[in-house]
C-alpha positions as CSV (number, residue, x, y, z in Angstrom):
1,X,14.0,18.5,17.8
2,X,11.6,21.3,19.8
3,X,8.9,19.7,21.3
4,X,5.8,21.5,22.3
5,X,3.5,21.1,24.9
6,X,-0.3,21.5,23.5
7,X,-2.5,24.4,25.6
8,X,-5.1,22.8,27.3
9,X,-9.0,23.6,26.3
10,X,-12.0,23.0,28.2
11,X,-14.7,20.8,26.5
12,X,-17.9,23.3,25.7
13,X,-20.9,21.6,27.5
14,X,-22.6,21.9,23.9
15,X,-20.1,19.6,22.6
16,X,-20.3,16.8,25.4
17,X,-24.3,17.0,24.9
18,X,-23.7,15.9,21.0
19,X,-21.5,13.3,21.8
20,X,-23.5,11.9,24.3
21,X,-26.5,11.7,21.9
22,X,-24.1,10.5,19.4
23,X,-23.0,7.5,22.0
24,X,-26.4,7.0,22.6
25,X,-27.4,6.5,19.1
26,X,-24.6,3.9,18.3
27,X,-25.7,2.4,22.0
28,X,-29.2,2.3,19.8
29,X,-27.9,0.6,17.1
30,X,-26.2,-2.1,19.4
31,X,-29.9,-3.4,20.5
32,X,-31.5,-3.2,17.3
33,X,-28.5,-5.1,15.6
34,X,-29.6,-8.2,18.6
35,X,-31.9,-9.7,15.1
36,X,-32.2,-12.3,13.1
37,X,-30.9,-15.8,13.0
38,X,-27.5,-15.2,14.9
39,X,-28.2,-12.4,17.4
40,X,-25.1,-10.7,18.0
41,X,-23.3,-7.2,17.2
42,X,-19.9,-8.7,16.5
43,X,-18.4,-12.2,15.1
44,X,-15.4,-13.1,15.1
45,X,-13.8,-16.2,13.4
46,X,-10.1,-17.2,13.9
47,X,-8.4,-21.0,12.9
48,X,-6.0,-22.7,10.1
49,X,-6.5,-22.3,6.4
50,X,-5.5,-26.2,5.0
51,X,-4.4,-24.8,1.5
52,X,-4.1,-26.0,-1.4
53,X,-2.8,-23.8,-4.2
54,X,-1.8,-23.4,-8.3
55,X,-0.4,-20.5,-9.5
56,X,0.4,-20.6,-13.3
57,X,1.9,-17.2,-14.7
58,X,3.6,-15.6,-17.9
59,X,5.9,-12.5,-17.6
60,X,7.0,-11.1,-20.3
61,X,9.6,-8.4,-20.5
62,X,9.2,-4.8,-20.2
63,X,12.4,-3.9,-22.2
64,X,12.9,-6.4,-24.2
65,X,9.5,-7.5,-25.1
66,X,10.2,-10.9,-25.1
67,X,6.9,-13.5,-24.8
68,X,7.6,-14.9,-21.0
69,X,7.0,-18.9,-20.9
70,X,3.7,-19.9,-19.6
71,X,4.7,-21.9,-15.7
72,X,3.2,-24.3,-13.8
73,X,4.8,-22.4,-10.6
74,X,4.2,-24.8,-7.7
75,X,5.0,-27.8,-10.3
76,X,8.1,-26.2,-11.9
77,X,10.0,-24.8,-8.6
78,X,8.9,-27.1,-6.3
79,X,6.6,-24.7,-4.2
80,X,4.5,-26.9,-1.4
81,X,1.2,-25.9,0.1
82,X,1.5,-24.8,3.5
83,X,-1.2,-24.1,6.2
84,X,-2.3,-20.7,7.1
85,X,-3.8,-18.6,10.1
86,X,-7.1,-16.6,8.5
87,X,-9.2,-14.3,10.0
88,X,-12.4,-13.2,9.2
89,X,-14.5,-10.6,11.0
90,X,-18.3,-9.0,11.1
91,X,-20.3,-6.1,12.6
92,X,-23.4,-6.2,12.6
93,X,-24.1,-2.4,13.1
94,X,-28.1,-2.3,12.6
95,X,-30.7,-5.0,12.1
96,X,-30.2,-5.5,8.2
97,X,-26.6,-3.6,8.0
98,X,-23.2,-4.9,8.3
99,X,-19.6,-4.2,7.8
100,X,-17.6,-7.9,7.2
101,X,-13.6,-8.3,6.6
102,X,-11.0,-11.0,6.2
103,X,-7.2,-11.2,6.1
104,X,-4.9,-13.5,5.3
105,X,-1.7,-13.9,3.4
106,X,0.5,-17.3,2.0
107,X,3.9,-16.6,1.7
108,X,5.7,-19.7,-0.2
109,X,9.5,-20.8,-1.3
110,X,11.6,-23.9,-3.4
111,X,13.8,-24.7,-5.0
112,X,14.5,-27.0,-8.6
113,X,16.8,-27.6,-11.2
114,X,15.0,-26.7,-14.5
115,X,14.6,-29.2,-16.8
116,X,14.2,-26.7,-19.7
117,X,15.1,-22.9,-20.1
118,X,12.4,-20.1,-18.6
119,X,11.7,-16.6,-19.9
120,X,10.6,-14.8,-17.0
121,X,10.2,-11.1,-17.5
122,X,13.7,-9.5,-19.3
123,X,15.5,-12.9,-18.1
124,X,16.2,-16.2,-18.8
125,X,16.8,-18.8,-16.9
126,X,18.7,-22.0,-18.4
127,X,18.2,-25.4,-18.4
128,X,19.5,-27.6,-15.4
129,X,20.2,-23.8,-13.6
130,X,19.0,-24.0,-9.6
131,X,16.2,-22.3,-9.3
132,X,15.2,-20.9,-6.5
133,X,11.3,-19.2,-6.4
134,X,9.3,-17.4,-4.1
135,X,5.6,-17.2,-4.1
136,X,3.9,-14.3,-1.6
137,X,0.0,-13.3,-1.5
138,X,-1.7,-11.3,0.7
139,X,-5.5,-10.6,0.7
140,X,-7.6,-8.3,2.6
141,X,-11.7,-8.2,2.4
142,X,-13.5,-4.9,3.5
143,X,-17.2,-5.5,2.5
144,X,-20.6,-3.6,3.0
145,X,-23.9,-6.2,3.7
146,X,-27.6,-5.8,3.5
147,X,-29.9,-8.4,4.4
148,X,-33.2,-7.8,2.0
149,X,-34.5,-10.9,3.4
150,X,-34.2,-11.5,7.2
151,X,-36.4,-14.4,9.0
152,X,-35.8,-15.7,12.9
153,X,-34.1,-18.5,11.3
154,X,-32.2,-17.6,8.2
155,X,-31.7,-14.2,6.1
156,X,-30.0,-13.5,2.6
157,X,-28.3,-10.6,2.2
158,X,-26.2,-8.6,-0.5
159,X,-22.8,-7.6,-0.6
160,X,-20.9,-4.6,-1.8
161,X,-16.8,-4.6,-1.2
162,X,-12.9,-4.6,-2.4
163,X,-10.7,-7.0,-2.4
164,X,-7.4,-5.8,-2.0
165,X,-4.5,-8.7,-3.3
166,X,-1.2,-8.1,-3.4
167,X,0.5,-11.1,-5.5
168,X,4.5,-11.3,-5.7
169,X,6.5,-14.3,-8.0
170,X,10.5,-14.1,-7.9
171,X,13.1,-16.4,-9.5
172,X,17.1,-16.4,-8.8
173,X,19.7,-18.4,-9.6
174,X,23.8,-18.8,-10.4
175,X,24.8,-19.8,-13.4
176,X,28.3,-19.7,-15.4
177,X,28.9,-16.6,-17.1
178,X,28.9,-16.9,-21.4
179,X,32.8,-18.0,-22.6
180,X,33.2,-20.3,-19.5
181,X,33.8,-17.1,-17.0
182,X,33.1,-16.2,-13.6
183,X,29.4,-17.1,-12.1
184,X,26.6,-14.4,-12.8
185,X,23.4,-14.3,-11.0
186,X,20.7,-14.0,-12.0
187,X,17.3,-12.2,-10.7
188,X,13.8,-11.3,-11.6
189,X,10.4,-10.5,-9.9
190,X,7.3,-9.3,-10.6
191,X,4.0,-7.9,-8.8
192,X,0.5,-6.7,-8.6
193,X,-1.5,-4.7,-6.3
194,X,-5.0,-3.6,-6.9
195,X,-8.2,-3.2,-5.4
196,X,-10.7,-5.4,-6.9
197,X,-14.4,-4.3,-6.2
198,X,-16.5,-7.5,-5.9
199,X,-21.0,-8.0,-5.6
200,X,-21.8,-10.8,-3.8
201,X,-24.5,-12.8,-1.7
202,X,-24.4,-14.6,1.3
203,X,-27.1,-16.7,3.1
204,X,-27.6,-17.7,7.1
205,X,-29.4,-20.4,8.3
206,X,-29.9,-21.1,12.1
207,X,-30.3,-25.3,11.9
208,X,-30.9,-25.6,15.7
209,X,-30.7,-23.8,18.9
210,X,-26.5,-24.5,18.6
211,X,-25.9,-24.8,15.2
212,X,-25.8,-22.4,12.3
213,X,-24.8,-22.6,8.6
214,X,-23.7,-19.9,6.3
215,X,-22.5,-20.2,2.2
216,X,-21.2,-16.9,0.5
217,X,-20.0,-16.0,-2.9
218,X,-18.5,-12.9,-4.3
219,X,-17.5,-12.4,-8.1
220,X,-15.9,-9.7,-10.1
221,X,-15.0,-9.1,-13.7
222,X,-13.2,-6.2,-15.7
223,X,-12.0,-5.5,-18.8
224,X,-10.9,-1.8,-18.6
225,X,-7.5,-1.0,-20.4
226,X,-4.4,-2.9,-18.7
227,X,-6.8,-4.9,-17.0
228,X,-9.0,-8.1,-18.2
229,X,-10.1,-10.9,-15.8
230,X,-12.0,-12.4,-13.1
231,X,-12.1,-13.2,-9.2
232,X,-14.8,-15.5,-7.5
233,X,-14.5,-16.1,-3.6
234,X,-16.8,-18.8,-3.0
235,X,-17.2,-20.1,0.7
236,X,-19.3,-22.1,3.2
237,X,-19.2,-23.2,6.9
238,X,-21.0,-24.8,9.7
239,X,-20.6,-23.9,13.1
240,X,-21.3,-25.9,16.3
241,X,-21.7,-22.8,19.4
242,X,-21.1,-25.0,22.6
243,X,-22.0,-21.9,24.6
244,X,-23.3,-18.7,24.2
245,X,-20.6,-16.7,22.7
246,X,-18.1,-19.3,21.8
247,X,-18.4,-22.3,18.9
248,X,-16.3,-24.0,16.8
249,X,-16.6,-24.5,13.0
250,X,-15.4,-26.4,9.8
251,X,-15.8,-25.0,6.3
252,X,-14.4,-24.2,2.7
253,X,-13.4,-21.5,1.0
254,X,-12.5,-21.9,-2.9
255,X,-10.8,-18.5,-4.6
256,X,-9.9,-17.8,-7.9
257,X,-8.3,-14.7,-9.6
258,X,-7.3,-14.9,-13.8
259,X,-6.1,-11.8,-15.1
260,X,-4.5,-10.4,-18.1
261,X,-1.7,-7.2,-17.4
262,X,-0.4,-5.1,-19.6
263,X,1.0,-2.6,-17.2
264,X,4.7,-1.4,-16.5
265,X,4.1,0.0,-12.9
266,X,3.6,-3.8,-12.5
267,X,4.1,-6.0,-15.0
268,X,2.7,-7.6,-18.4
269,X,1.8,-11.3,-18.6
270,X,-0.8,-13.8,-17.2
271,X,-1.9,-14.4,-13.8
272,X,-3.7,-17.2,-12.6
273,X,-4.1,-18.2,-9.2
274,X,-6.2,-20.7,-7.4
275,X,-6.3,-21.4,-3.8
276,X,-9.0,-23.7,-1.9
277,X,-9.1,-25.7,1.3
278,X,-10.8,-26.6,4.7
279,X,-10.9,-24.0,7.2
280,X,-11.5,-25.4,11.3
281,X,-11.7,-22.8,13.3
282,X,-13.4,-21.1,16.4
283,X,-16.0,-18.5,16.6
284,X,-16.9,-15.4,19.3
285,X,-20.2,-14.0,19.3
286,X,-20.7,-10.3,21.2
């Protein structure tokens, strides 16, 4: 492989002049985003996700257009809750403007001897076969703010974002073959990925010098061709800052996404997934 070195080029003195009014703009922005009830530029919030979760789905088959069998996932394969790192994220770029984001992602596994047979997309899985499942969801927030009510102590604001979930279910198992012959195994998966633009609210209230509550919900609903459903993100939190820039907080975050797919690039069936739970965490303020 060649590689090349780059010629070097001087900087013209125009261009350094417009960046440095550009740096001092955004240095601009920084002071006038000191406001309101929490008076900081950036927030960031880090700490375990106590989940817990139901996922019930359909899948039926893309070739052979069988009707899947509605599943109680975590009940039928055995899939526990488990606890989570989350992170959520704000910057507060002008007084009443703001950019907010959150990731997180629950990857799950078990394992169960069915006690009746499962269609699950083109394949079926018999009675008293081994099942094993696997459960993985990943969700990432991007989300625009404006605060069209701003006090010293509290401010509501408006929110304008995607949600972008990626939801993955997959069953194996061995079984005998048909006739009493060799073992054949057996596999099948689906998935979704979209991004979901969701409106939402979200109100601040500073309760004392140290302590400040905030309770959030975001919604979405669509019925456009392969698509029908819903997703609400509700959550609320306190949080206790024992200095300046650092706290520590306690909240609750309940999501739920129902959708109807009829799409081959992913998959046709029923989704419905719930997931709720305590969040305790700690905060930075900048």
């Amino acid at each position: 492989m060649d590689c090349h070195t780059p010629h070097q080029r001087r900087l013209d003195p125009k261009v350094l002049a417009h960046m440095a009014c550009a740096v001092g703009l955004l240095a601009s922005f920084g002071v006038s985003a000191a406001d309101g009830p929490v008076p900081a530029r950036y927030t960031f919030d880090a700490g375990w996700f106590f989940l817990s979760t139901d996922t019930r789905v359909r899948v039926d088959g893309e070739t052979s257009g069988s009707v899947g069998t509605d599943i109680d996932f975590d009940e039928s394969f055995g899939v526990g809750d488990v606890d989570r790192f989350r992170f959520d994220g704000m910057w507060r770029f002008a007084k009443r403007h703001g950019v907010r984001a959150m990731y997180f992602e629950n990857n799950r596994s078990g394992s169960r001897d069915l006690s009746r047979d499962i269609i699950f997309g083109d394949t079926t899985f018999p009675i008293a076969a081994t099942v094993s499942a696997k459960s993985e969801l990943r969700v990432m927030q991007l989300s625009y703010e404006y605060a069209f009510h701003q006090r010293e102590n509290y401010e509501i604001a408006a929110s304008l974002g995607l949600h972008m979930l990626e939801a993955g279910l997959g069953l194996s198992a061995t079984v005998d073959g048909p006739g009493g012959g060799g073992a054949v195994a057996l596999d099948e998966a689906a998935k979704s990925k979209a991004p979901l633009p969701v409106i939402g609210l979200r109100g601040l209230w500073r309760l004392s010098d140290k302590v400040y509550a905030t309770a959030q919900a975001q919604f979405f609903a669509a019925d456009i061709d392969e698509y029908s459903g819903t997703l609400t993100d509700l959550k609320a939190q306190v949080v206790w800052q024992f200095t300046p820039h650092f706290g520590a907080g306690i909240g609750y975050n309940d999501f739920r996404f129902r959708f109807d797919v009829d799409n081959a690039d992913d998959f046709s069936g029923r989704l419905r997934w719930n997931y709720g739970g305590a969040m305790l965490f700690v905060s930075a303020v900048f």
